[in-house]
N, C-alpha and C positions, 0 to 999 in steps of 0.2 A: 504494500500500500504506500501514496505517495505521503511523505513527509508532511504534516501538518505545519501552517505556518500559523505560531500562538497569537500572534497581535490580531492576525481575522477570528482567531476565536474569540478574543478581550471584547473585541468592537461587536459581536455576534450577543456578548451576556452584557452589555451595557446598555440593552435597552429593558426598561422596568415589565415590559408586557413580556416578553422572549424571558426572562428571567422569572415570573409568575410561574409560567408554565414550566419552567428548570425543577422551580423549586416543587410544582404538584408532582411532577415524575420522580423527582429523585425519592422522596418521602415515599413512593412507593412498596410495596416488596419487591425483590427481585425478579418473582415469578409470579404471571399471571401477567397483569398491564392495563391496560386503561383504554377504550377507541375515544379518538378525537373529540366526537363530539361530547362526550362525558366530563375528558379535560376540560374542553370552551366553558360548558355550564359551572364546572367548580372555580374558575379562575374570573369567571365571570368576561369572557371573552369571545369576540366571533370565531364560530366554527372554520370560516377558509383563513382568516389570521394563523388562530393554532395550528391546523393542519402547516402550513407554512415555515413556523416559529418550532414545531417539531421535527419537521424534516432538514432546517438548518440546524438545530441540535444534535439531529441524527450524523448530517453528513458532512457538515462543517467545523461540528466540538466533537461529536466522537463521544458524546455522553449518554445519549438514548438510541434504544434498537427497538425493533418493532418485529412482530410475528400477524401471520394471517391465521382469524379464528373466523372462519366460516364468513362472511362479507363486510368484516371489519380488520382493520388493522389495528392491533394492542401494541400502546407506546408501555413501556417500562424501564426501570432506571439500568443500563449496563454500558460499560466502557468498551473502546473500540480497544482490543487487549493487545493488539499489534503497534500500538501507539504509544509509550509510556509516558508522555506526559497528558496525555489524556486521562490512564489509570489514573495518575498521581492526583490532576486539577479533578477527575471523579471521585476519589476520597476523600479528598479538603471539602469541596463541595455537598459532597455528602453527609459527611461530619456535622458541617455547618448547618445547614436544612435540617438536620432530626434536632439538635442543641437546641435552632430557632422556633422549632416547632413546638420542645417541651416547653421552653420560655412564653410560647405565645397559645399554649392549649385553651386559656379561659378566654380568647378572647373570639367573638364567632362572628363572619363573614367580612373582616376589615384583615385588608394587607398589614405584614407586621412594617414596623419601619424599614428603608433602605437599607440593606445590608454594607458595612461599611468599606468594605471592597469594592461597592458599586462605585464609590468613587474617584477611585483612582485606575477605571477602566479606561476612561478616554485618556490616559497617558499610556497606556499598554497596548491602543489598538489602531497605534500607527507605527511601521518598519521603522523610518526615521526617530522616532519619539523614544523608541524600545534605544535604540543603538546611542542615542543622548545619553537615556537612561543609566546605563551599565556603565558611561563613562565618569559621570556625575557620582553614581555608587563609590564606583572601585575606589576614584580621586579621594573622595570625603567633603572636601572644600578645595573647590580649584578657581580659577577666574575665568569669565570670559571670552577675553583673547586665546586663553591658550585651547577652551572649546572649541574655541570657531577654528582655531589650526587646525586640532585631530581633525574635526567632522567636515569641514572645508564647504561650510553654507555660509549662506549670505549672513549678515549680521539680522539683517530683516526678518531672512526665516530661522537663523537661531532664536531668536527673540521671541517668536511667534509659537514654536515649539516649548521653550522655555517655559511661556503664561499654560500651556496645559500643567507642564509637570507641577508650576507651583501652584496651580488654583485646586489640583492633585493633592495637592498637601504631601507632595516627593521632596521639593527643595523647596530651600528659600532664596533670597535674592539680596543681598547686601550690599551695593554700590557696585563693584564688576565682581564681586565675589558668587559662588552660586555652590550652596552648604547641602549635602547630603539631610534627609529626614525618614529617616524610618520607622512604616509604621507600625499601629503598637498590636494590631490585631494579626494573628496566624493565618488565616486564609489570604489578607492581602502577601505577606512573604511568600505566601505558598507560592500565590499570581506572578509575584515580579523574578520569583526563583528560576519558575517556567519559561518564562518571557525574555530571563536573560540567558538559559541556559542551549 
């Protein structure tokens, strides 16, 4: 199978409706599944949406499979196993969903809050932004000038990249300085681990 590129999976789980439906699959059992339109009604979502928002999950993350039972197809939660950072980002993920679930058992038919990963997907789900990324990490605190050397972009689109990572809450920005921030939650590490790896 071809190599997964992580950053279209980041930009795939950084929308709040595709990530609904993540989280009804994954909370699943592993066996048995769910057809489409059953997901739509629990997530509270159109049926050709999810249908949609399932099948980029299925063939773009590598997180859900599906089986034919008689003139439905059953989504259920399983990793594409030829992938390993897919297993990995399906463990973290799944971890996370059953954890959010017990936390939010009393509460019935409202979305729990944004998971706090969600946040720092749109810095994970651009090629460019990933390769900023790991250079900003490794450094700790670097300037600049010496950014824009390695990556060899304009100052315009360093900059422009840059306002993701920091509105991300990855770095900060201190006159030409630009300081690594790591966050404090284990599924975001989990993401930027994958993403740089």
């Amino acid at each position: 199978m071809k190599k997964r590129e992580f950053w279209k999976i980041c930009k795939k789980l950084a929308n709040e409706e595709r990530l609904d439906v993540l989280r009804k699959v994954m909370t699943l059992p592993e066996e048995g599944g769910l057809p489409v339109g059953q997901i739509a009604d629990e997530v509270h979502a159109g049926q050709p949406a999810t249908s949609i928002y399932l099948a980029e999950l299925q063939d773009v993350c590598g997180l859900v499979a599906s089986c034919r039972a008689g003139r439905y197809n059953l989504y259920y939660p399983a990793p594409d196993a030829s992938d390993a950072k897919a297993v990995t980002l399906f463990k973290a993920l799944r971890k996370y969903f059953f954890a959010e679930r017990a936390a939010w058992a009393s509460v019935n038919g409202t979305r729990p809050p944004a998971p706090k990963f969600l946040s720092i997907l749109p810095a994970l789900a651009n090629a460019t932004r990933v390769h900023l990324l790991g250079l900003i990490r490794i450094k700790g605190r670097t300037d600049l000038a010496q950014i824009g050397q390695w990556t060899r972009l304009t100052e315009l689109n360093l900059r422009r990249h840059l306002s993701y990572i920091v509105t991300c809450g990855l770095a900060n920005v201190c006159g030409d300085d630009v300081i690594w921030r790591e966050p404090s939650d284990e599924t975001s590490r989990i993401l930027i681990d994958l993403s740089l790896s």
